[in-house]
C-alpha positions as YAML, in Angstrom:
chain: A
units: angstrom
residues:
- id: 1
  name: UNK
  ca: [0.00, 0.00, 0.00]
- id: 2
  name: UNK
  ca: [1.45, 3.66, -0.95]
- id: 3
  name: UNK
  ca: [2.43, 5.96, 1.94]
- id: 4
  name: UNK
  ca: [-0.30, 8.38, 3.40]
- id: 5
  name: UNK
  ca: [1.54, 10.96, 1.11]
- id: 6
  name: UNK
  ca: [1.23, 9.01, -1.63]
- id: 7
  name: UNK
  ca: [-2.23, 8.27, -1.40]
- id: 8
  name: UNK
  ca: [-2.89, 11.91, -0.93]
- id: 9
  name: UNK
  ca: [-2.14, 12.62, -5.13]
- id: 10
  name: UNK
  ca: [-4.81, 10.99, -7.59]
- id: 11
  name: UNK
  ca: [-4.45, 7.27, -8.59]
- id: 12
  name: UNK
  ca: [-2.89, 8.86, -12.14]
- id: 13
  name: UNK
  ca: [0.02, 10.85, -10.62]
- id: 14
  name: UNK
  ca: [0.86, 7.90, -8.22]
- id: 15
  name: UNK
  ca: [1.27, 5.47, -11.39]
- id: 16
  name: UNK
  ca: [2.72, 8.19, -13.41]
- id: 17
  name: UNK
  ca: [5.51, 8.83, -10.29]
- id: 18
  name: UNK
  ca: [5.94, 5.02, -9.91]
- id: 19
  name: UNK
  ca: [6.68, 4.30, -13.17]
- id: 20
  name: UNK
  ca: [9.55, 7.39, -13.78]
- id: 21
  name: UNK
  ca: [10.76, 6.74, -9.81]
- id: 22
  name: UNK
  ca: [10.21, 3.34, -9.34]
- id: 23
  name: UNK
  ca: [7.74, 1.85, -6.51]
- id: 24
  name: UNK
  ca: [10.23, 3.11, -3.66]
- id: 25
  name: UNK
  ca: [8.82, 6.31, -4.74]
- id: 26
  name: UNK
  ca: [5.63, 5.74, -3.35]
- id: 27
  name: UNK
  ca: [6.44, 3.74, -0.19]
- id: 28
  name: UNK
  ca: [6.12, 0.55, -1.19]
- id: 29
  name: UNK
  ca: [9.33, -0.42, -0.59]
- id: 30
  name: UNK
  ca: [11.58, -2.72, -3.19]
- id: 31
  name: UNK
  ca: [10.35, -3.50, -6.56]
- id: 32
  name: UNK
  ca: [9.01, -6.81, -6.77]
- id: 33
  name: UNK
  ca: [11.48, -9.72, -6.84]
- id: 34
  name: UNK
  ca: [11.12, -13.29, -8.62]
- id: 35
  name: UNK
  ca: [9.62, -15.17, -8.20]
- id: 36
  name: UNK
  ca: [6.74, -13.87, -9.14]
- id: 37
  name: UNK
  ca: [3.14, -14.97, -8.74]
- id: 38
  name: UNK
  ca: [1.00, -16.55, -11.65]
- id: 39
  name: UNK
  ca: [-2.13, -14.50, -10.21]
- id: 40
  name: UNK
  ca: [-2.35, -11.38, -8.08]
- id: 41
  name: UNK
  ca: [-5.66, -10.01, -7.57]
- id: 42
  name: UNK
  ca: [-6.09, -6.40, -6.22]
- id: 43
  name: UNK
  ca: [-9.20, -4.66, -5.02]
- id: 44
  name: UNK
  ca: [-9.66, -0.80, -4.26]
- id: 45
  name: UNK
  ca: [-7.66, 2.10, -5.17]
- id: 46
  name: UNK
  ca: [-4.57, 1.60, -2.77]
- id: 47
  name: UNK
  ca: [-3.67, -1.77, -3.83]
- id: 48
  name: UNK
  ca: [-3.28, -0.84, -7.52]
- id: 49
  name: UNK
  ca: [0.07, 0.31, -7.55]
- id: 50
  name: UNK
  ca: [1.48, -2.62, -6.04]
- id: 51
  name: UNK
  ca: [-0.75, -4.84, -8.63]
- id: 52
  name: UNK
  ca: [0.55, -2.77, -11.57]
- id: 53
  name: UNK
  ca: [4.52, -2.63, -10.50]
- id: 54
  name: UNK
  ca: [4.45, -6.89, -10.05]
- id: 55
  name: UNK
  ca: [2.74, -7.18, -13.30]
- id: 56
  name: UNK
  ca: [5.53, -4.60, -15.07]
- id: 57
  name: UNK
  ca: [8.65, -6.07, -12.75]
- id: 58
  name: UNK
  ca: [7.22, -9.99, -14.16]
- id: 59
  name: UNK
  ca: [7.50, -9.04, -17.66]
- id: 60
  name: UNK
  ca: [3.62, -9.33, -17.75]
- id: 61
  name: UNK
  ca: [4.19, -12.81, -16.44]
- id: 62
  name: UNK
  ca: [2.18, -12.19, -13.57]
- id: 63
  name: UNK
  ca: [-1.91, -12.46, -14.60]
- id: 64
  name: UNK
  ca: [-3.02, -9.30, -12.94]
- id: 65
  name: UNK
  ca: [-7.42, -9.24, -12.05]
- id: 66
  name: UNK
  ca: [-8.53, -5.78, -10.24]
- id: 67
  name: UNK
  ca: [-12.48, -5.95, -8.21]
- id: 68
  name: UNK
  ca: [-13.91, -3.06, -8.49]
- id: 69
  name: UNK
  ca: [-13.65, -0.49, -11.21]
- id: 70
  name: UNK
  ca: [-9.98, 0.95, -11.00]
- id: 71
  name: UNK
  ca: [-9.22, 4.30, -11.20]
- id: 72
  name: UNK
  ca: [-6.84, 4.36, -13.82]
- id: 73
  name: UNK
  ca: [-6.91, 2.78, -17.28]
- id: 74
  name: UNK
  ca: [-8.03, -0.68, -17.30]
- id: 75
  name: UNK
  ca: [-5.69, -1.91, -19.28]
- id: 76
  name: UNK
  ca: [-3.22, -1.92, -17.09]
- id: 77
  name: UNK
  ca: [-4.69, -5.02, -15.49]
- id: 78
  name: UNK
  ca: [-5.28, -8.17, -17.70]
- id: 79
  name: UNK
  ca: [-8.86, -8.71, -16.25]
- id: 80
  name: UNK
  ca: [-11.39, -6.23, -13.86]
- id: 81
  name: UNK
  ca: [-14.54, -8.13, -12.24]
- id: 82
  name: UNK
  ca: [-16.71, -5.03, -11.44]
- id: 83
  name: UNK
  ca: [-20.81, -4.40, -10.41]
- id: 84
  name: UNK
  ca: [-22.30, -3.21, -14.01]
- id: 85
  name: UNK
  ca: [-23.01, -0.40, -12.05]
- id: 86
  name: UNK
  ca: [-19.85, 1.09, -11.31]
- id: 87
  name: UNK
  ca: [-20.15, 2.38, -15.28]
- id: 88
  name: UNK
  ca: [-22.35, 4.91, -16.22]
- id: 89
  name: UNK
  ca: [-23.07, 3.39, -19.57]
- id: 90
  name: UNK
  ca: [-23.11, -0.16, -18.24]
- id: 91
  name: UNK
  ca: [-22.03, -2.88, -20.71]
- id: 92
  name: UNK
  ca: [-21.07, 0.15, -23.40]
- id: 93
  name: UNK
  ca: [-19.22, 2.36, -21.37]
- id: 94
  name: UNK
  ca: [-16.70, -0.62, -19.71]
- id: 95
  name: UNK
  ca: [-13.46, -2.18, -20.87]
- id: 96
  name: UNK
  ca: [-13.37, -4.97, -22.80]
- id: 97
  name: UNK
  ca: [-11.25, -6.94, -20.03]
- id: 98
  name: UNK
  ca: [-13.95, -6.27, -17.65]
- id: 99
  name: UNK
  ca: [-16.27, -9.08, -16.55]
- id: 100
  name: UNK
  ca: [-19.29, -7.49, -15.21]
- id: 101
  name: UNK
  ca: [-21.77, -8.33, -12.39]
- id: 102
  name: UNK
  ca: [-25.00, -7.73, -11.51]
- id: 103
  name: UNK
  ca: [-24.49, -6.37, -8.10]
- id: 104
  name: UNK
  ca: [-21.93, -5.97, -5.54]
- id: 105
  name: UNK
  ca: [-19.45, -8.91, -4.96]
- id: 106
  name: UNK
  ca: [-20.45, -9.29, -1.18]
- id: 107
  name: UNK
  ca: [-23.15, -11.03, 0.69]
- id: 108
  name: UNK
  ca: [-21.82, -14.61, 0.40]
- id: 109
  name: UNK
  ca: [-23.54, -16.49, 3.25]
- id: 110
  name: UNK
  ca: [-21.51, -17.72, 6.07]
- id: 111
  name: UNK
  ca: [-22.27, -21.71, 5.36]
- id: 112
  name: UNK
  ca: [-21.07, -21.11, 1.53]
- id: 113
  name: UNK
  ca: [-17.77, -19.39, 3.05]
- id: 114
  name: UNK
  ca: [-17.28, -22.24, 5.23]
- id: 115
  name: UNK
  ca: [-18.11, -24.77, 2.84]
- id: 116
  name: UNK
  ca: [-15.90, -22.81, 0.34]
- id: 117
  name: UNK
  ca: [-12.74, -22.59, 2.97]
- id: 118
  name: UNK
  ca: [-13.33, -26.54, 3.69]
- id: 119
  name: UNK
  ca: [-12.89, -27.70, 0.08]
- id: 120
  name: UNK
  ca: [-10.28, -25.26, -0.53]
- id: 121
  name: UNK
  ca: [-8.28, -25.84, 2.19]
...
């Protein structure tokens, strides 16, 4: 996550500082190292830098999905799972890597959590 300066400039000038600085410019300590992940998944505006710099420091190795509509050009992740609603136009107005839901992505009951956590433990 980006220092409490960092997170103080708009999502834009953070990636735009990160990518002339490095990620040390915003706080987030070393770029990332190898190996890298097959799959990072982000959600919310302070986790994107850290999402974008492992999928640029992996060669694009590193499958990148952002929840929730990101503040910054899509494109910079390889897949966003977003509510329909968080674009104006809906269907028309959002990325083409987006994969759009109906509503929010909450509410899971506790049973299908723990049945979830049981078989994928």
């Amino acid at each position: 996550v980006p220092s409490r300066a960092a997170m103080r400039l708009p999502l834009p000038t953070q990636l735009a500082v990160q990518s002339l600085l490095g990620p040390h410019a915003l706080g987030l300590g070393l770029p990332p190292q190898p190996p890298f992940p097959l799959l990072a998944i982000s959600c919310g505006r302070a986790s994107v830098p850290a999402s974008v710099a492992v999928r640029e420091a992996s060669g694009r190795a590193t499958a990148t999905v952002h929840v929730q509509r990101p503040l910054c050009d899509a494109s910079r992740f390889d897949m966003v799972v977003a509510p329909r609603h968080d674009f104006a136009g809906g269907e028309r107005s959002a990325p083409p890597n987006a994969l759009l839901t109906a509503g929010a992505l909450g509410g899971v009951p506790a049973e299908a959590r723990a049945r979830a956590r049981e078989e994928w433990a």
